[in-house]
C-alpha positions as CSV (number, residue, x, y, z in Angstrom):
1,X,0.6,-16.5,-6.7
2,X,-1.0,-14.3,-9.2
3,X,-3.4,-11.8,-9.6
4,X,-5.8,-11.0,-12.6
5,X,-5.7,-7.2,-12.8
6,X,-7.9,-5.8,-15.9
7,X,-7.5,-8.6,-17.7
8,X,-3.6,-8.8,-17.1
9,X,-1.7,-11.6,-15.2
10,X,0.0,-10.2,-12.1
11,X,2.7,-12.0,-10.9
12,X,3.6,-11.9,-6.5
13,X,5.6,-14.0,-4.6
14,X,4.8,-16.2,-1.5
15,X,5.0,-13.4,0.5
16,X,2.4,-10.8,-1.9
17,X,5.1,-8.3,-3.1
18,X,5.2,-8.2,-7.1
19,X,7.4,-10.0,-9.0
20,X,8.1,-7.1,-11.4
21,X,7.8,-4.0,-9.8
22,X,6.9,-2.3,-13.4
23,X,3.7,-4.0,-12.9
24,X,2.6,-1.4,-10.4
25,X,-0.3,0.8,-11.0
26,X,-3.1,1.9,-9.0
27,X,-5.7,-1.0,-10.2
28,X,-2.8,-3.4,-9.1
29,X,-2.6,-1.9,-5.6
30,X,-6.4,-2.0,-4.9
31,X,-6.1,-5.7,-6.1
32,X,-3.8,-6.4,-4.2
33,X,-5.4,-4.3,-0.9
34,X,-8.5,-6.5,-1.9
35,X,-6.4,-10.0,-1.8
36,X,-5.9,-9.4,1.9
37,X,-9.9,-8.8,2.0
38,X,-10.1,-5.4,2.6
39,X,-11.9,-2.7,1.0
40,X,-9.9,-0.4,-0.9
41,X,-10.5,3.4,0.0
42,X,-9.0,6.8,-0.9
43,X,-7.8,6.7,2.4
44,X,-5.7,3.3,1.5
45,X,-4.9,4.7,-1.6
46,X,-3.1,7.6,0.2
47,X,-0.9,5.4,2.5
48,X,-0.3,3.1,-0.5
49,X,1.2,6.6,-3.1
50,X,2.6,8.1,-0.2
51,X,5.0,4.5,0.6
52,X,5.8,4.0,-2.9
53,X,7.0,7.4,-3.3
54,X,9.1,7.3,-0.9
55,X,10.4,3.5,-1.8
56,X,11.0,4.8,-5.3
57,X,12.4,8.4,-4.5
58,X,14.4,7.8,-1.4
59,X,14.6,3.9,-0.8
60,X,12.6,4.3,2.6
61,X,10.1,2.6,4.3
62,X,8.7,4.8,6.9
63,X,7.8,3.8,10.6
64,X,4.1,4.2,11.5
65,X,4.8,7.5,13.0
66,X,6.0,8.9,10.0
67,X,3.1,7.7,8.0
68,X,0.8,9.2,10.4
69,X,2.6,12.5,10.4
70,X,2.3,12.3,6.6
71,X,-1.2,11.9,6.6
72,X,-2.3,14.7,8.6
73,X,-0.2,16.8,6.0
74,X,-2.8,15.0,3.3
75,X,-5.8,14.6,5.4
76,X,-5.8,17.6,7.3
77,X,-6.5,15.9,10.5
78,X,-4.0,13.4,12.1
79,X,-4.9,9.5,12.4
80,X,-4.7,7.6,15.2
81,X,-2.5,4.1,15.4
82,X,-5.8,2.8,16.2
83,X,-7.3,4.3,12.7
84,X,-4.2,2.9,10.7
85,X,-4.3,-0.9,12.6
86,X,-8.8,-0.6,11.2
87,X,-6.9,0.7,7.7
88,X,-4.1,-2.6,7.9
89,X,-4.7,-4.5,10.4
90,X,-1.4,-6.0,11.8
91,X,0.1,-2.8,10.5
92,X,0.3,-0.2,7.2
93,X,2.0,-3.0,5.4
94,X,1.4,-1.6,2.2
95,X,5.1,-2.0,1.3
96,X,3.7,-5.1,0.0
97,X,2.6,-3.0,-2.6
98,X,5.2,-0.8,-3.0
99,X,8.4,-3.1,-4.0
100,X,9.2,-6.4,-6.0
């Protein structure tokens, strides 16, 4: 699977995550939020920096209630699991986005 991404050929696997993880950037994660046929907002664009960060700084993929906790710090006001499952439905799975 592929996506096209400014005019650039993204690679993904069967399963969504990029092939090379160098091809990361924030166009790349709203196409790819977009491929799952949501709309991209700042709001998915937080979750998204917040997982790769800590995938590339730590090698963690938070739980849900870590994510949430996380948020308030950015957000000022603390989501619901309800708000995150109308953010990702099924769950924040934006680790999809965040590792080859």
């Amino acid at each position: 699977m592929a996506l096209e991404v400014n005019g650039i050929t993204i690679e993904t696997n069967e399963e969504g995550f990029l092939v090379n993880v160098n091809d990361w950037n924030e166009d790349v994660a709203k196409a790819m939020v977009e491929a799952e046929g949501l709309e991209c907002t700042d709001k998915h664009m937080d979750v998204i920096k917040y997982l790769r960060e800590e995938h590339v700084s730590k090698g963690e993929e938070p739980n849900e209630r870590t994510i949430i906790k996380a948020m308030k710090d950015i957000w000022g006001k603390k989501p619901s699991s309800k708000e995150m499952f109308k953010l990702f439905p099924g769950a924040p799975r934006c680790t999809k986005q965040t590792r080859a």
